[in-house]
N, C-alpha and C positions, 0 to 999 in steps of 0.2 A: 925158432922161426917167427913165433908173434913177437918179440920182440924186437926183432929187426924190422916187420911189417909197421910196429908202433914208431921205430926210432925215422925210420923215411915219410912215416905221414908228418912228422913233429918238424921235419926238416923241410918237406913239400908246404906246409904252414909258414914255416917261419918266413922262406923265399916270396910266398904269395903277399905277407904281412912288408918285407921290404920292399916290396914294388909297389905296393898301394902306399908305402908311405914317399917312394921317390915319385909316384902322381901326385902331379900338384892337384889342390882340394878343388880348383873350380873343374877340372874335368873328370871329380866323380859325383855319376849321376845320382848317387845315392844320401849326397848330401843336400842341405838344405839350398834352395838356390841363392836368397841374398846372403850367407858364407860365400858360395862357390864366385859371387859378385864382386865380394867386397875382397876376396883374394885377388881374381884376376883385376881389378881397377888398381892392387895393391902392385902387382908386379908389370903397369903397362907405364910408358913411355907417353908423355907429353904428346909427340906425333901421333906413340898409335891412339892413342883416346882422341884427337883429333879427325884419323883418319875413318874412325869410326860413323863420324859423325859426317859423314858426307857420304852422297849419291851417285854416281856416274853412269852412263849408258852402258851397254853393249848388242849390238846390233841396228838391224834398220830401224830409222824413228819412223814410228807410224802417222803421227800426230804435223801437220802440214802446219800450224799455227810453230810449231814450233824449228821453223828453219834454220834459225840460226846455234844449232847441234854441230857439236866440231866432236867427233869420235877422239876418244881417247885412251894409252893404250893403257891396260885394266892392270892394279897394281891390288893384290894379291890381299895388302891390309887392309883394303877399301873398304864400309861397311854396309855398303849397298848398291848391285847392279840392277837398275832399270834394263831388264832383259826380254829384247824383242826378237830373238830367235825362239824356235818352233824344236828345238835339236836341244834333248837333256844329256847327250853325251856332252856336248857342249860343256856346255854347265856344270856337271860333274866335273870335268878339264879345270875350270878354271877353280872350284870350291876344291878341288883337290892342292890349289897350286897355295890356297890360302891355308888350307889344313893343316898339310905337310911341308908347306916352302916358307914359312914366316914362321919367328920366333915363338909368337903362343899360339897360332893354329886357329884363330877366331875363326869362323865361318862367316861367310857372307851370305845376306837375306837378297832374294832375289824378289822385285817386284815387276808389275804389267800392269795398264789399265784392260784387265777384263770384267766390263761396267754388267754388260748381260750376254754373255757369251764368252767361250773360248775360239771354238773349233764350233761347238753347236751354236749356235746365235738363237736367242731366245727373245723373244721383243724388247723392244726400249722398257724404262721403267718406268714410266709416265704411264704407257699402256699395259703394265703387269699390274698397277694398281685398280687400274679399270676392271679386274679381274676379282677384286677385293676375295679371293685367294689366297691367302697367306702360307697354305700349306706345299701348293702347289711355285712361288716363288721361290720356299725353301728347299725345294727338288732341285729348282732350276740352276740353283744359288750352288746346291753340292757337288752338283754335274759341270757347272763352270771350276768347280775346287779341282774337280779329281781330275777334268784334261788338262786345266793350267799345272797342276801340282806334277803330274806324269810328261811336262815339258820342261820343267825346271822351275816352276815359281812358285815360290812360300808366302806371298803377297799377293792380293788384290788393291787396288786405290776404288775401293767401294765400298758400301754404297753411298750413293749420294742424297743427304736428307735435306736439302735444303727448302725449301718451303717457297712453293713458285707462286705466283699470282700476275706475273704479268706475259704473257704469252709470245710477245716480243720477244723477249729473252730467249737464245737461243738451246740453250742450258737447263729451259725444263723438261726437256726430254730425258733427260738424264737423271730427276729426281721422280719422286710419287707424287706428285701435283700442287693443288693448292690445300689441302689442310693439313694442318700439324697433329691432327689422332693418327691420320692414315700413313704421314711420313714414316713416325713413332714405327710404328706397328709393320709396316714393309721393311723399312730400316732393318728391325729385330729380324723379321724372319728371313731376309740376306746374311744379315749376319750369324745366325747360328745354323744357315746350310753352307755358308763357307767354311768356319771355326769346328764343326760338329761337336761333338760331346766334348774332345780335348785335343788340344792344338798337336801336341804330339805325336797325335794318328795318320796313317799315313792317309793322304787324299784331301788331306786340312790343310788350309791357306787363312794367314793372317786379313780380318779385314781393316780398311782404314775411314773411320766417318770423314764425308767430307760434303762443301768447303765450310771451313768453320771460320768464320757465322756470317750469315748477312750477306753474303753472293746474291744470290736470287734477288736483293733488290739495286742492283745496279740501276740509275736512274734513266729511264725510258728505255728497258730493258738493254743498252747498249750491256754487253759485255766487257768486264774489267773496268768499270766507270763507278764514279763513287756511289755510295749506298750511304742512306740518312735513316738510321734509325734509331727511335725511341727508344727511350731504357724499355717503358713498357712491352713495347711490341717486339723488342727482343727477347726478355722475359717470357713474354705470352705465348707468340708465334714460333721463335726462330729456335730456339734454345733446349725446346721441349726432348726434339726427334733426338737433339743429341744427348741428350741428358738419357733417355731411354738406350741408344742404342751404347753409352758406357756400359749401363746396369747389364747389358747382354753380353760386355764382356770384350766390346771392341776392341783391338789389340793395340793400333794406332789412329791418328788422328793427323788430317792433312788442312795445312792454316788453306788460308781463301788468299786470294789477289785482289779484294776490296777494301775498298778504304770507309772502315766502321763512323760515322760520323767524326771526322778527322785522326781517327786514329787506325791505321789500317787492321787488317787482320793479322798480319805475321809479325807485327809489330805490338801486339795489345795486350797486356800484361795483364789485364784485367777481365780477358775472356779465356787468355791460355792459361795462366796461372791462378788469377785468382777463384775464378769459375771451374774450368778444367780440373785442375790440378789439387786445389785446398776443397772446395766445397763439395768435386764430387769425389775425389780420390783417385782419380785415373790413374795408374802406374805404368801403361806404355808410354811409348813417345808419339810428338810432335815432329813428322815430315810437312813442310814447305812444299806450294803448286811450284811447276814448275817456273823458276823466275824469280819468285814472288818477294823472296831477302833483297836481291837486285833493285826487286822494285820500286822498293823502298825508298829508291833515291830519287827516280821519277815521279814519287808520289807526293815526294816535299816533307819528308820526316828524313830523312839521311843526309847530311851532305856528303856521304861518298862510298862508297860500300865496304871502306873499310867501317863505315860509323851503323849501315847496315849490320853488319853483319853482327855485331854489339848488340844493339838494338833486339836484332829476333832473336837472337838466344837467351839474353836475360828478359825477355815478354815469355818465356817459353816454348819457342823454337828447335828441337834437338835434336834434325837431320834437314842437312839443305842439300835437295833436289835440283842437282847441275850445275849448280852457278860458278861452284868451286871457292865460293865466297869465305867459307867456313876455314878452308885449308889456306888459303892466301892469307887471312888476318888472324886469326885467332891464338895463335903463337905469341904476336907482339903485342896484341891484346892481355894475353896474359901474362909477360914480360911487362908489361907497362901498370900492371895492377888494374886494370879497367875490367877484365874477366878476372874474377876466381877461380882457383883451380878446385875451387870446391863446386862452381857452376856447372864445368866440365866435368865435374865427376860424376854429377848427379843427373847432366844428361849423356853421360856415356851407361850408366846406372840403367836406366830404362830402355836404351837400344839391348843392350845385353841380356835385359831381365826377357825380352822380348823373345830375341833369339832362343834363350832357355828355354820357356815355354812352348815354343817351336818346336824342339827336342833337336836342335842343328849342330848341339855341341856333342851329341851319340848318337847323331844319323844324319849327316853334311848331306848325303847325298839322295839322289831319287830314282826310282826304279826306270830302267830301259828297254821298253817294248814297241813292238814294232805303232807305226800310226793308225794301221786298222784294228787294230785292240785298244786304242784310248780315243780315238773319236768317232763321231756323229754316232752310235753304238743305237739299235733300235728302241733300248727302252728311253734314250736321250731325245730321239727325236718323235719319241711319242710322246711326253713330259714337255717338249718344243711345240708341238701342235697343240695341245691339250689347252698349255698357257696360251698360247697364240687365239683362240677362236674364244679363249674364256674373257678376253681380254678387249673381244672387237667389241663395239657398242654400235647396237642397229640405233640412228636416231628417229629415223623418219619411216613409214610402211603405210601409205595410206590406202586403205582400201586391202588390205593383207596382199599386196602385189610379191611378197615373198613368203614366203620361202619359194620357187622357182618349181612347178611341177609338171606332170605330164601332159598338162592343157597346149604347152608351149612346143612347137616341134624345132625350133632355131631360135636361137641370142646371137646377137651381138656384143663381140666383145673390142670394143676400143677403148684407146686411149695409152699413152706412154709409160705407164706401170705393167702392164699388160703382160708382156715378155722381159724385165725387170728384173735384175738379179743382182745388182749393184747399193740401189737405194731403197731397196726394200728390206735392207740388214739395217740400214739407220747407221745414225753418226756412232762411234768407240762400238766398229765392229769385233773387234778383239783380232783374233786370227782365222776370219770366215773368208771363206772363198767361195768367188760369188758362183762357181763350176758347182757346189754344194748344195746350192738353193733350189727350193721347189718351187718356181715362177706358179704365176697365175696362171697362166697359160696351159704350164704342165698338170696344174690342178682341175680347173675346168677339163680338160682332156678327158681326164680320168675319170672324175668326175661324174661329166654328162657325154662323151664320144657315143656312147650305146642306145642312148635314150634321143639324143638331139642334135643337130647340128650346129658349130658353132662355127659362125662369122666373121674372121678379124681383121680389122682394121689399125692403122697406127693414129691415125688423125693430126696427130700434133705433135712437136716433141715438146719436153717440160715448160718453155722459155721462146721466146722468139716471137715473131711475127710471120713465118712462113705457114700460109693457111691450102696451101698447095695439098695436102691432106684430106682435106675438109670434105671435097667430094667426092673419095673412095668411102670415107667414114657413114656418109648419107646414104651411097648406095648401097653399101653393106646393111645399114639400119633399115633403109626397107626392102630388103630381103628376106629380114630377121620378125621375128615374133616379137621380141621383147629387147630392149635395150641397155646392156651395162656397160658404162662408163667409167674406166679407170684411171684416175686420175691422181695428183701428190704432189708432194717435196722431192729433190734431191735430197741425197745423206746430207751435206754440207749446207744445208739452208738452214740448219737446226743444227743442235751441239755445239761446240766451241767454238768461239767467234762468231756463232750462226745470227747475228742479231738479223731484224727488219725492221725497216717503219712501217709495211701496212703485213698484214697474216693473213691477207687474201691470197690465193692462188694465181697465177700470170694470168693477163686476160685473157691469154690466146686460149687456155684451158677452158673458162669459163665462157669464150665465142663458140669454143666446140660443143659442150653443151647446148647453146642455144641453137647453133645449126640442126642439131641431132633432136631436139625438141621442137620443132616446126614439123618434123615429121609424121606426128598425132602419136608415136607411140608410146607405150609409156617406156620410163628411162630409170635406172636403178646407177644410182651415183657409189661408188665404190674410192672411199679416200684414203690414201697412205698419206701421213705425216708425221712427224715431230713434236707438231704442238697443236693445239686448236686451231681451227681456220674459221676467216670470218668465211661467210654460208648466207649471207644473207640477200645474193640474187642466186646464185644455186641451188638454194632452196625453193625456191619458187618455180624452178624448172624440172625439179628431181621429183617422182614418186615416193622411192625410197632411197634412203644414203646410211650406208653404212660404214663408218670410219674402222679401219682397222690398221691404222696409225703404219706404226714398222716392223713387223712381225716374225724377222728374222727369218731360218733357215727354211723350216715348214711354212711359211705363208701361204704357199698355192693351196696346199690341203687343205688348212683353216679357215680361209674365205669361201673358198669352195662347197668345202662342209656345209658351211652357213649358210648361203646362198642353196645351196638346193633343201637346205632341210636337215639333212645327218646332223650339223649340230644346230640346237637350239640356242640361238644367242643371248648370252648372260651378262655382258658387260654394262657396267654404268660409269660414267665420266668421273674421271679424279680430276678435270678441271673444266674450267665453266666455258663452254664459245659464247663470246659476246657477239652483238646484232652485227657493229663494225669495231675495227681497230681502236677506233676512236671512244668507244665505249671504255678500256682497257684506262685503273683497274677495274673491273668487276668479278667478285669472289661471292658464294654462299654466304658468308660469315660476316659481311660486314655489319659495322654498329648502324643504330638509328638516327636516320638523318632528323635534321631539328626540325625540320617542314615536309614529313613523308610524302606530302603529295603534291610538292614544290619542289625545285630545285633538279630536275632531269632535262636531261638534252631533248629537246623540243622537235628534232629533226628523225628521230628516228624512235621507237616505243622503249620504254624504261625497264624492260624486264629484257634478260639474258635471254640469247636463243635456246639452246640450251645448257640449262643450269647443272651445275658439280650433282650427280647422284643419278641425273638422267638415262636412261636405254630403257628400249623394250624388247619384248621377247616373244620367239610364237604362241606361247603359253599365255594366259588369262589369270591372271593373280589378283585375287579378291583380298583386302585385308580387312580382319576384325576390327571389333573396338580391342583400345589399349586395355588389359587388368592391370590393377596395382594387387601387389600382398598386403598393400596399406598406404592407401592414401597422404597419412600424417604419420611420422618418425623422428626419432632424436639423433642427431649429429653423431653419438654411435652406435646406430643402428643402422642397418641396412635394408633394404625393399627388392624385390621383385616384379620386375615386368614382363608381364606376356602380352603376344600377339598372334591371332590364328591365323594361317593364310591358307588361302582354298587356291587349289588351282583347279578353273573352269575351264580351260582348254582342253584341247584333243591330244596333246602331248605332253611327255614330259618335257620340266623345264628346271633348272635351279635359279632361285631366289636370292637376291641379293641384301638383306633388309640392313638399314642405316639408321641408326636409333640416333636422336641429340636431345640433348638439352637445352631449355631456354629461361635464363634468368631475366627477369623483366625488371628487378631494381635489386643494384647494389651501389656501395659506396665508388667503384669503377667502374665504370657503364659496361655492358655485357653485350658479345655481338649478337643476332637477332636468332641465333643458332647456332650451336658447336656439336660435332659430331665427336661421340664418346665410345660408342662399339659399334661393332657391324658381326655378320655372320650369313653364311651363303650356303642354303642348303639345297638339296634335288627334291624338288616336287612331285612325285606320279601325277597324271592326268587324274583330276576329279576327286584326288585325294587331300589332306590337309595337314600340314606341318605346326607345331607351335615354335615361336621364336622367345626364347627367355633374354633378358639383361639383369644383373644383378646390379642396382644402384648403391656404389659405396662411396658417401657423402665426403671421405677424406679425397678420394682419387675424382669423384666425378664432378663434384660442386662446388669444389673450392675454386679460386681464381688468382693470381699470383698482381703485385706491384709492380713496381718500377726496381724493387731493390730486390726482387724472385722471393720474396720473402710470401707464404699462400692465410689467405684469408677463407674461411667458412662461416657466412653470415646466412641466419634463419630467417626463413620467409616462403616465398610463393616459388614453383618451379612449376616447369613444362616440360612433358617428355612427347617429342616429338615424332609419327612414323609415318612417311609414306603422305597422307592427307589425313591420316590419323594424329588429336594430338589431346591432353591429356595433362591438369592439372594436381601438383602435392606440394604436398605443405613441410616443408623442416621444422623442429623446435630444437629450441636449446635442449 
């Protein structure tokens, strides 16, 4: 009997040993994956490595900029659906049909622009930086992973690090402001609550850095309009955020729709490839904005899209987003000898290495639960609040007219944000609906319904000239105790295509304030937008103003909170309001002008309204002097900085502290301030925190050329806090 037992194990052996050797080597998981790569590019077809390498839709395009969308019907070897259905049976359907209905069974990557939100909308990211948070974005970032992933998507096209400075631009809404420490650093921590520990987990979505490079300075913020920039200030500024968010791991990389000092971006072999790709090692790929190969030819580098489509793949380009560009030439391309088939292999190489990592080639498909178990889920949209209120920046409180207490028996609540459920999600809502959101209205309710009465008026709608409003709005305000005016953007005045020439508010907006401030009483300015607003006759009308940009699903609770007290406001601007438009650039960082106390607009005062770093808080934050662990240190050595900070107020409050650095001579002139760490801790009332920075001379004092190459020259530094600032010495 044991020998028959032995002779059927030997036999159940042998059978298991012939079938893993009739599986071909790429679909065992157990192999290494550039084998399992370099087999399946071994046994694919000219078409399908082709078809790889292209994009196509399925479902409704969300995106209005992009009208000109002709559905297409979905062809199984594709190698990527842009999917804007909410239904993973879907989805599964068709990765089933790519599985099991096509020769090698490749899986298709499913992408979505879900920027800050899925299903939960969590604020813009311009105001998640305002939160200088880092922990609390990579919640937000996981929770965006695991609704989109639990819908069908193995992709994000996020985050976005581009480095804004001009407010016009519609598009800084969608990155973390204007300096390039904070992009860095939000960037990383989007990305590794999308990615988590390993892409092959379930609830993990690929993220994609983008636009690379040099979007952000389209000139006079116009959108998709050329951008001039210096080797330097690409080096310095632009290059940084992405350089970090590789090291984290990024999965892929989406080119830009600007044209880099005559050489565009989807076109530029010397930012995809030779930057990218040789210097820093990236081994995913390069997807294309949408268009962007196309565009090539409007931009005056293609004459035709066949000569396109050449062009972005050998710059480094290795999936085009719609255009179909890819699939129409690239055949005769490479019949003609103008592509290599060793181009094509090498960006079929990285879509696939991609997928692997994904784990799509032993686990195509995604779990199917009902939509009340994967979204808006309590602890998602207490993670949404949390970010939301951590995020508003109080700028103005004179006379402590807030937080809102019991003195007050009626507010006034006007203005066309008010009841708002539409543009208070902000532009690339993902899949929020706006039945979802917690208006102002419903938050105040809740709020203060027990304590006070509230008064509402509409006053005005966003735009227009109908002041027909105007005097329900006054009558209601003196009715009222106290006055808050709600005011904003549309989603679409900001985001994509969102440019303007002035960041002022409509005037009809800024009439309604002034009617409402004739009334004696005082007026508490409440601003939703996109980007900075000029403020500079609003502010002369407002007591207090408290921006809280786009704050997604939770808004009502977060402003709310704030406004009465429950939360203490901890936001500081990730970018600077200038006095007027006309002001614009103006950033923290810039260099020293050659006649500091010459050379300013003469019409209006030379200092920002408020400056990148600014917000206050009910709390009283005292800071110390700067300590050093030593004053004077060697190139490798490193120092410590401390700072105490006392909180003198009656509450608690968390602190934002902004540490920088100031070189006042090197052989590259040095902007007057660079922001190197930050750290945001919870104060008790009366109690005192210390704030550390560990100064490391290779990452924090060095400063890069024109050719990214970093220099560390000894001399004199400054460590700058708060109006604390504090001299050391390098030596060799």
């Amino acid at each position: 009997m044991k020998n028959i037992f032995y002779a059927a194990s030997i036999l159940v052996m042998s059978c298991s040993f012939a079938n893993a050797q009739k599986q071909p080597l790429y679909k065992n998981k157990d192999a290494p994956v550039e084998k399992r790569i370099d087999d399946l590019i071994g046994q694919m077809t000219l078409e399908e490595k082709i078809m790889q390498m292209n994009q196509w839709t399925y479902g409704k395009n969300a995106n209005p900029n992009n009208i000109d969308e002709q559905m297409k019907t979905v062809k199984p070897e594709i190698g990527s659906l842009l999917y804007r259905s909410t239904n993973p049976e879907y989805r599964n359907q068709i990765q089933k049909k790519a599985v099991n209905e096509t020769r090698l069974g490749i899986p298709i990557i499913f992408g979505f622009d879900a920027i800050h939100g899925y299903k939960t909308i969590f604020p813009i990211p311009l105001a998640q930086a305002c939160s200088w948070n880092t922990d609390l974005v990579k919640q937000s970032s996981a929770i965006t992973a695991k609704e989109s992933w639990l819908s069908g998507l193995d992709w994000t096209f996020s985050p976005m690090v581009d480095v804004a400075r001009d407010a016009r631009w519609g598009r800084i809404s969608e990155g973390y402001g204007e300096d390039t420490y904070a992009n860095s650093a939000f960037g990383v921590a989007a990305i590794q609550g999308y990615q988590g520990n390993n892409l092959k987990d379930k609830y993990t979505i690929a993220a994609s850095l983008k636009h690379y490079i040099g979007y952000s300075m389209s000139e006079g913020g116009r959108d998709y309009h050329y951008s001039d920039i210096s080797q330097q200030t690409l080096w310095e500024s632009f290059l940084p955020p992405f350089e970090a968010g590789i090291k984290a791991g990024a999965a892929t990389v989406m080119s830009g729709f600007n044209d880099i000092s005559g050489v565009p971006a989807s076109a530029n072999h010397y930012t995809l490839t030779e930057i990218l790709k040789k210097k820093w090692k990236h081994d995913g790929f390069v997807i294309s904005d949408w268009g962007s190969v196309k565009n090539l030819v409007v931009q005056g580098v293609a004459k035709d899209t066949r000569e396109a489509a050449e062009k972005a793949l050998l710059a480094g380009v290795e999936m085009d987003m719609v255009d179909n560009i890819y699939m129409d030439y690239l055949p005769e391309l490479v019949a003609s000898g103008k592509i290599k088939i060793q181009t094509i292999d090498e960006a079929v190489r990285r879509i696939l290495r991609v997928k692997m990592n994904l784990g799509l080639f032993e686990n195509p498909y995604v779990d199917v639960i009902s939509e009340k178990d994967r979204y808006l889920l309590p602890d998602y949209l207490k993670v949404a609040e949390e970010l939301a209120q951590e995020s508003m920046v109080l700028l103005k409180n004179e006379n402590q007219v807030l937080p809102i207490t019991s003195k007050y028996k009626s507010i006034a609540a006007i203005g066309p944000m008010v009841k708002d459920s539409v543009h208070i999600m902000g532009f690339w809502e993902g899949m929020g609906d706006p039945k979802d959101v917690n208006t102002i209205f419903d938050g105040l309710t809740k709020e203060f319904d027990d304590q006070l009465k509230i008064n509402y008026a509409l006053g005005c709608d966003f735009e227009g000239e109908d002041r027909s409003g105007f005097a329900k709005a006054v009558e209601v305000a003196n009715q009222s105790d106290i006055i808050l005016v709600f005011l904003g953007e549309k989603r679409n005045w900001s985001g994509e295509n969102g440019s303007r020439s002035t960041i002022a508010l409509p005037k009809i907006q800024e009439d309604l304030v002034e009617e409402l401030s004739k009334t004696g009483k005082r007026v508490i300015l409440v601003l939703s937008s996109g980007r900075p607003l000029e403020l500079i006759r609003l502010n002369k009308m407002a007591d207090a103003i408290l921006e809280i940009w786009q704050p997604g699903t939770m808004a009502g609770a977060a402003v709310s909170g704030i406004l009465s007290g429950r939360h203490n406001p901890s936001g500081k601007l990730s970018a600077t309001f200038p006095q007027t438009t006309g002001q614009i650039p103006i950033y923290y960082n810039m260099r020293q002008s050659a006649r500091p106390e010459a050379g300013h607009y003469q019409d209006i005062p030379r200092d920002a309204l408020y400056w990148f770093g600014h917000g206050l808080s009910y709390s009283k934050f005292e800071y110390g002097n700067i300590k050093l662990s030593n004053n004077k240190f060697r190139k490798n050595e490193k120092i410590v900085a401390e700072i105490e900070i006392t909180n003198k107020g009656t509450v608690d409050g968390k602190e934002a502290v902004l540490w920088y650095i100031n070189d006042p001579v090197a052989n590259i002139s040095r902007p007057m301030k660079e922001l190197k760490f930050f750290e945001k801790k919870l104060i008790i009332a009366g109690k005192k925190e210390i704030y550390r920075f560990e100064i490391n001379p290779e990452k924090d004092l060095t400063y890069v050329d024109s050719n990214g190459d970093k220099h560390l020259e000894s001399g004199d530094f400054y460590i700058i806090v708060g109006n604390k600032k504090t001299k050391f010495e390098l030596n060799d």
